[in-house]
N, C-alpha and C positions, 0 to 999 in steps of 0.2 A: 658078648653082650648084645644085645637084641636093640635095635635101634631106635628110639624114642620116639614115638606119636605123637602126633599135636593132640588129640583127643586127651595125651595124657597129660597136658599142660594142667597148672592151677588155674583157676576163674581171674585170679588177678592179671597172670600174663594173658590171656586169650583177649579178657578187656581192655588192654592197653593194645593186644594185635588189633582190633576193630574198631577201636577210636578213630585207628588211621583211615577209615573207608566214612564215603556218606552212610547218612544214617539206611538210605533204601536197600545198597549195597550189604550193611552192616546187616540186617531185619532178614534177608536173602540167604545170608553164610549161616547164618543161625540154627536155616531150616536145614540145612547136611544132616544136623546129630542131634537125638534125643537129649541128649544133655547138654546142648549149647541153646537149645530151645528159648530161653526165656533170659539169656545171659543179654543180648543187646537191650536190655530194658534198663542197665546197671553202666551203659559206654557213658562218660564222662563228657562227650561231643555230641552235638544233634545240630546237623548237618541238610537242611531241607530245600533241594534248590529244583523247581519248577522245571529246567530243562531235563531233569532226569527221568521224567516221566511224557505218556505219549497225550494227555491232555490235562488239562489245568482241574477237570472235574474230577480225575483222578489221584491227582497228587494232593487237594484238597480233602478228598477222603482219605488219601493216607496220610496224611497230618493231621487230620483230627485225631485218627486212632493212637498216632505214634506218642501224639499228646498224653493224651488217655490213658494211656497203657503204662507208660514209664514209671518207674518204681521211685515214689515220691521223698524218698529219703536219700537219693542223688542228686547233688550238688554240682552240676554241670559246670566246668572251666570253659567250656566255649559253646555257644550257640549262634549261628549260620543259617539264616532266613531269607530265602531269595523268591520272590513269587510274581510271575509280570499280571497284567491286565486288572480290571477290577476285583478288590478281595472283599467278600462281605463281612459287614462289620464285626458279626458274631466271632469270625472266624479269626478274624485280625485280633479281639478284645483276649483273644483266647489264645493267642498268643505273647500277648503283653503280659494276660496277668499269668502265665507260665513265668516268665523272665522278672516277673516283680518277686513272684514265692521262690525263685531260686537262686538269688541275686548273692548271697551269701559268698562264695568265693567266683562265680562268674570273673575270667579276667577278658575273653575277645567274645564279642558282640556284632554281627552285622545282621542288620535287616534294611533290605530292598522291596517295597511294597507301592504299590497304589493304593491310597488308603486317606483315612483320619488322622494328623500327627495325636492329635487328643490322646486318642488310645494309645501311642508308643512311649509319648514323654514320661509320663508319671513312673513307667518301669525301670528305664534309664537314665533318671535322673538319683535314683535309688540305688545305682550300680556303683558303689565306692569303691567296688575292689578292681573297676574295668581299668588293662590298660592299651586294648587297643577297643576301637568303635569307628565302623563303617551304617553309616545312616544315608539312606536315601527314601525319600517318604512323596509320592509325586502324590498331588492334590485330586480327590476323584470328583470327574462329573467331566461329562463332555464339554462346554462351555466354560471350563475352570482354564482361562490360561494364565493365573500365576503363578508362583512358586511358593513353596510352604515356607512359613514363617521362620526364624531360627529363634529360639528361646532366649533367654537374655540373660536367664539364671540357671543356665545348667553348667555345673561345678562338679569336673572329676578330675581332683588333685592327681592320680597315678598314672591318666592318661599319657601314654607316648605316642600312640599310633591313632590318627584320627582320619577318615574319608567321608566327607560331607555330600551328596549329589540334590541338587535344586532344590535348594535353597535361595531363600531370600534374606541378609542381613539386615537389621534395622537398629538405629540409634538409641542411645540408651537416655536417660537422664541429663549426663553432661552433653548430648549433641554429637558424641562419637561411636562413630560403629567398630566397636572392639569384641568382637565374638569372641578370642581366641584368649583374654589375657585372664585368665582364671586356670586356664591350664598348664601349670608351675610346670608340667613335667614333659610336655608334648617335644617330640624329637622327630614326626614326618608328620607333616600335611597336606592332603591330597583335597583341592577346590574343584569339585566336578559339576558346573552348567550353573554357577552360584551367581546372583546380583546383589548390589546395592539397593536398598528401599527407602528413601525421601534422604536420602545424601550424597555424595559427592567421594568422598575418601573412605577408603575401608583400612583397616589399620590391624595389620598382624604383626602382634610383639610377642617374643619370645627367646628367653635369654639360650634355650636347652634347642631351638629347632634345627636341624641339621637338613633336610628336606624339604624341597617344597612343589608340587606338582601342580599344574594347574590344567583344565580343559575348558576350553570356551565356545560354543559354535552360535551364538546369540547376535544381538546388536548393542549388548548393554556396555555402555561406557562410562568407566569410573576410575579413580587413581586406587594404586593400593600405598600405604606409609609403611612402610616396612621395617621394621625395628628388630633384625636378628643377627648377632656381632656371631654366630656359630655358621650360618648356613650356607653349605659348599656344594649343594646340588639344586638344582634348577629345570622342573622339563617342564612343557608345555604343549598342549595339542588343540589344534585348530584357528580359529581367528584370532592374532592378536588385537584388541581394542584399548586395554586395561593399562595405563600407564603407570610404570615405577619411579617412587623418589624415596629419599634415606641415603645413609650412608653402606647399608648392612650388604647392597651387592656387589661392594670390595673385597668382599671374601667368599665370594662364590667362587669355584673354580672346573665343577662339572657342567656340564650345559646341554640339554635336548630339548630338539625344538622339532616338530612339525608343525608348520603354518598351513596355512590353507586361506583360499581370498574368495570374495563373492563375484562375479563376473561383474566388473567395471564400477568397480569400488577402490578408490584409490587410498583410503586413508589408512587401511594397515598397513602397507609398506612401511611407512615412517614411523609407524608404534615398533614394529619388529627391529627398524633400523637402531631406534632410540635402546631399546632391550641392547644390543649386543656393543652400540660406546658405552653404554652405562654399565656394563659389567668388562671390568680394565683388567680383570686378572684371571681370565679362563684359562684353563689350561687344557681340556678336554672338551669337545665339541660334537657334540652328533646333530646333523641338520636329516630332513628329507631332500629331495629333489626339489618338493613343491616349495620349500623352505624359499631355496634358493632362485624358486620363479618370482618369488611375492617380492623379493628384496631386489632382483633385478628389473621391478616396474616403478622402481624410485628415479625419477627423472633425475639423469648426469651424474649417477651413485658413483661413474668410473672415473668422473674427473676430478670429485670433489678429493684436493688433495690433503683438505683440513682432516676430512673422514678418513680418506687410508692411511693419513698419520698417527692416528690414534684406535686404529682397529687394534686386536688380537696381538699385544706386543708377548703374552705370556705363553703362545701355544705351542701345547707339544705331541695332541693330536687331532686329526680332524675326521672325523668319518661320514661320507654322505651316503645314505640310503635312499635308491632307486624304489620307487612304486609310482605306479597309474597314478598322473593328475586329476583330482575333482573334476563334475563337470562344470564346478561353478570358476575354477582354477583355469582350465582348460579353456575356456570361452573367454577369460580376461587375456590371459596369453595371446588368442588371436585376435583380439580388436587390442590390444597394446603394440602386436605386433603388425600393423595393418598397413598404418605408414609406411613401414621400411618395408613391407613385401611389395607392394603398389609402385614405392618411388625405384627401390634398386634392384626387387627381385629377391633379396634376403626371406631367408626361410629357415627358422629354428629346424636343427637338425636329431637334438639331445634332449634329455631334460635335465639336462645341467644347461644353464644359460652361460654363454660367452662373457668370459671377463672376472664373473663373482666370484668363481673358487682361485681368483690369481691373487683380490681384491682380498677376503679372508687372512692368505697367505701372506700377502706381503711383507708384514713384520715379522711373520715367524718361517722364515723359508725354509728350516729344517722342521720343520713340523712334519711329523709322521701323515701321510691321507691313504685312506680305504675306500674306495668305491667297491657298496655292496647291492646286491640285487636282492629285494625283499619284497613281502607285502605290505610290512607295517614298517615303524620309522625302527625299534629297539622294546628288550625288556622291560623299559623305562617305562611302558604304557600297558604293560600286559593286565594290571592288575584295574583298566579302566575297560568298565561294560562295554560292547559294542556301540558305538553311536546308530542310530535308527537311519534305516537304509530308505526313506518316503523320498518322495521327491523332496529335495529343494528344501529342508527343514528349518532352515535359518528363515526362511518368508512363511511358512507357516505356523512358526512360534513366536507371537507378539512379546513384545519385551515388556517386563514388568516396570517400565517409568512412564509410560504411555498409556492412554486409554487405548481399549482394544480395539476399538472402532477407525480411529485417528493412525493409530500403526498399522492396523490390515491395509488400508488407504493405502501408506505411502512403500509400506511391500510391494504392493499391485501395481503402482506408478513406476517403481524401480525395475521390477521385474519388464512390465511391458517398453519400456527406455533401454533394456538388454535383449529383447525381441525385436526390437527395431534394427539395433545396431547388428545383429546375426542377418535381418535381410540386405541392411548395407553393405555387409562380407560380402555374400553371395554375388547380390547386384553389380557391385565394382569388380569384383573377382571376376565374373562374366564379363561383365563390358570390357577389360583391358586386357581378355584372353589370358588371364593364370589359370595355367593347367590345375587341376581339385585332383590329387589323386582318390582312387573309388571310396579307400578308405575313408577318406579324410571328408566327400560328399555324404557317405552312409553318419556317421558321427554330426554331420550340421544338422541332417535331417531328427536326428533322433533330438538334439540339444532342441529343436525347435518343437518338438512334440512336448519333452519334456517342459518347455517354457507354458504350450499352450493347455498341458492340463495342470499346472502347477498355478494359471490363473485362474482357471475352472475353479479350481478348489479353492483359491483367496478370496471369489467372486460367489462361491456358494456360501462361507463361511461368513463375510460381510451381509447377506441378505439374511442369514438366519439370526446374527446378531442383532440386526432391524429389528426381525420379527418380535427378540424376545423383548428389545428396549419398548417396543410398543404395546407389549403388554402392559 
């Protein structure tokens, strides 16, 4: 017997092969065979993400078409919308009210836009049958630095899977900001660059949550009330600010953290410290390197013996992942460490700092540890977009509790107070003959270029705000 063809497959197998490809991909395989010609109009997924194409003008032309074409008696289960830089409206509306006419078994939704949330809400608020939704909607107009509003009545009972990206919460009626507690069925939440707006505590309850991710690289500080009696996983990437209270992180017991600190900023240390006594029952741990720099700049963290009595009594393993220090990271490490290279000569050798990983351990000295050599911290994070590689992004993203004027300010004042202390390095490092190895010269020089056009830009940004207030 003569070996089977894919050519000779049914339409129904061939469209469930091509589901699994993006839609460009999928529109490409097509073109092989006169008779699969017109089959990717009937794939069940439409899949449209911006990097797969070589400029934005083009991928926009083929979204419109892909729109267009698709054979409108298909009931799409998943639609996948990822587009960076400014989308015009037309093009955006025509995308919503695609996802409004075909919402009918729609179960996973993400759309990443620069845009109008206007035009997104009203299709997904319509989606009853969604149970995963990834929404990121960043506000357009060059002078827009806050973040879009989060609705307050959007209600999808089947939801388990949800990834929010900048957003802004805001209070409801009763004075509490409860985004989440409509969602009876949500089982992983992913907080990606989200604040507070005119309150204080943000309050995620959920009896089903299992999951909770968070990314922070802002200045905004607020508590979260935590009310999840299920939730046993925990990551988090970037500045700790955000402080937890509840009872619900008793029963956490996975734990990923990359921290990251702003150069000579002392107050996450103690948010991160606060995080790992308030979760008593870890069992599982993955830190970064940078992790373990931010918690080693807690002044006397190795004496305090109230602290090592109550770290980590439940773990049984630890894994730390090696990657490059920030250079906001990097530049606190040596004015933290300044003192002690000045007075004895002491010179970090590692990026694991002396002392921490004994300090972790102490209670559970058979705990399993891995030192791993990586880029990033774990899979824990894979499913969060790259953070923007601009200079210094945490001073040029005013936070949304602040006027924008008043917060560029005090950016520019913080930032030139971490310029100064880089030529204090310098200066005493020369005056008391400490050798700079070349390396370590070429890196100050770059952090100080870095500082001086990262004022440029807070100091161009401040006079065009002038400008416009004085219209």
């Amino acid at each position: 017997m003569s070996e089977a063809k894919l050519s000779d497959l049914p339409n129904c197998i061939l469209i469930h092969i091509l589901s699994f490809l993006n839609t460009k991909e999928a529109v490409r395989t097509c073109i092989l065979s006169k008779r699969w010609e017109h089959i990717w109009k009937y794939i069940p997924t439409l899949i449209l993400h911006y990097s797969d194409f070589s400029t934005l003008k083009s991928f926009d032309k083929f979204m419109y078409r892909v729109l267009s074409l698709r054979d409108d008696s298909v009931l799409p289960h998943t639609i996948d919308f990822d587009r960076s830089g400014g989308l015009k409206s037309g093009l955006l509306k025509k995308v919503a009210y695609y996802v409004l006419s075909h919402n009918v078994k729609l179960l996973r939704l993400r759309i990443d836009v620069k845009g109008d949330i206007g035009d997104i809400l009203p299709c997904i608020s319509s989606c009853q049958t969604l149970t995963s939704l990834k929404l990121s909607v960043s506000p357009k107009g060059r002078y827009n630095y806050g973040r879009t509003l989060f609705p307050k009545s959007l209600n999808l009972t089947a939801l388990t899977f949800l990834h929010l990206g900048n957003f802004a919460f805001c209070a409801g009626d009763d004075g509490l900001v409860e985004p989440f507690s409509a969602f009876n069925s949500l089982n992983s939440l992913i907080i990606d660059n989200c604040t507070v707006k005119d309150a204080q505590i943000l309050c995620i309850s959920s009896e089903k949550l299992v999951s909770l991710t968070m990314r922070n690289h802002y200045f905004d500080v607020y508590q979260i009330e935590l009310s999840a009696p299920s939730l046993c996983t925990f990551s988090f990437m970037g500045t700790p600010y955000q402080k937890f209270r509840g009872s619900s992180l008793s029963s956490v017991e996975q734990v990923n953290i990359d921290a990251d600190m702003l150069a000579y900023y002392l107050e996450p240390p103690l948010v991160l410290l606060s995080w790992l006594s308030d979760l008593p029952n870890i069992k599982s741990l993955t830190v970064s390197a940078s992790t373990l720099q931010v918690l080693s700049f807690v002044p006397d963290i190795l004496k305090d013996k109230l602290l090592s009595a109550s770290l980590m009594r439940s773990l049984k393993s630890l894994k730390v992942k090696l990657k490059p220090l920030s250079c906001g990271l990097s530049m606190a490490s040596k004015i933290t460490n300044f003192d002690k290279e000045l007075k004895t000569g002491f010179k970090p050798s590692s990026l694991i700092p002396d002392g921490i990983l004994d300090l972790l351990l102490k209670n559970s000295p058979s705990a399993d540890v891995d030192i791993l050599e990586c880029s990033r911290i774990d899979d824990s994070f894979d499913h969060l977009a790259p953070f923007s590689s601009s200079l210094f992004p945490e001073f040029l993203q005013p936070s949304s509790n602040e006027h924008v004027m008043a917060d560029l300010e005090r950016r520019l004042q913080h930032l030139k107070q971490v310029k100064l202390q880089l030529k204090l390095y310098i200066h005493l490092a020369t005056k008391e003959k400490i050798i700079l190895e070349r390396e370590e010269l070429i890196a100050l020089e770059e952090y100080e270029i870095m500082f001086l056009k990262t004022i440029a830009v807070l100091e161009r940004q401040m006079r065009q705000m002038r400008d416009i207030e004085a219209l």
